[in-house]
N, C-alpha and C positions, 0 to 999 in steps of 0.2 A: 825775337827782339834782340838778342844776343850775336844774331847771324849781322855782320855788320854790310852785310851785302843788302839786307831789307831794311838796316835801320836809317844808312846813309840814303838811302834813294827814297824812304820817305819818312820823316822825323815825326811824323803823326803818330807812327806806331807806340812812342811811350804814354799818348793821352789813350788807348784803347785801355777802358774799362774795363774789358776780360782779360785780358792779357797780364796788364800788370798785378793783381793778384794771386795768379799762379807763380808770376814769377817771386813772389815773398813767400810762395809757398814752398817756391825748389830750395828758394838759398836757407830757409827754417831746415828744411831736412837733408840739404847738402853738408850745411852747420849745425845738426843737431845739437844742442846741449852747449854751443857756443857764440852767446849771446853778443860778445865783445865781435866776433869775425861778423854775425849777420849783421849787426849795428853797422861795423867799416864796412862791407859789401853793399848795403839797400842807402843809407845816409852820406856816405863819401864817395865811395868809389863808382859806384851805379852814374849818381851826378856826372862827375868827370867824362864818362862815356858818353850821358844823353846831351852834355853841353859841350861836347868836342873840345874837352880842355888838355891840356898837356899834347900827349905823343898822339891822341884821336885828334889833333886839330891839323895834325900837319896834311902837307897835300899832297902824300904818297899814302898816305892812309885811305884817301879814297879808291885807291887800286882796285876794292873789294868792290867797284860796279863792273867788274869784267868777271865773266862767266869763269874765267883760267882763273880762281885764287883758290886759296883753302883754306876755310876760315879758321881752321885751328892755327898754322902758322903767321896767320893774321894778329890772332891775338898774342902769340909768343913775340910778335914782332911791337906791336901797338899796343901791350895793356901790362908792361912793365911797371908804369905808377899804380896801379890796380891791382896788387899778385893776388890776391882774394877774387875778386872777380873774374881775374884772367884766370885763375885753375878751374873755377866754376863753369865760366864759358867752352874753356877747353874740352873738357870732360863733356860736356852736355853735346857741342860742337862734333865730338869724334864718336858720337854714337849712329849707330845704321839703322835704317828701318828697310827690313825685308817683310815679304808676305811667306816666306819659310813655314813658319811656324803654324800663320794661319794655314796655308795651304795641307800641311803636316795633319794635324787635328781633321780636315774634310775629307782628305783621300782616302 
């Protein structure tokens, strides 16, 4: 939902039912114990991104439908009115998923 490569190419994605729940589940434990940043991240900031307001409405922000972007610099570029959500995104954004590990534990 964060990746603005699948959000701008289909906006359906904030009505999916499974999805948005986890994601109140990440920013509870990205903001542990800090109710004031989850309140700004899920009630303001989140909005601005799913209604392309501010710097997400411009029309270089859509750049993120070309396969060549990187959505972490994406969002250090585009979610400057959002700094709660933009470090949230970033952080979640710059993680890897390898089969290392699995593979690791089978061999």
């Amino acid at each position: 939902m964060l990746n603005p490569h699948y959000s701008y190419a289909d906006e359906s994605i904030f009505d999916d039912g499974n999805i948005t729940p986890e994601f109140m589940d990440c920013v509870e434990t990205f903001y542990i114990g800090d109710d004031d940043k989850q309140d700004q991240v899920m009630n303001y900031e989140f909005q601005k991104f799913q209604k392309r307001e501010g710097a997400f409405r411009k029309k270089l922000s859509r750049s993120c439908q070309n396969f060549n972007y990187n959505p972490v610099v994406w969002w250090r570029m585009y979610g400057v009115d959002t700094p709660n959500l933009q470090k949230l995104a970033m952080r979640i954004l710059s993680l890897t998923s390898s089969f290392t590990g699995y593979e690791r534990n089978w061999s």
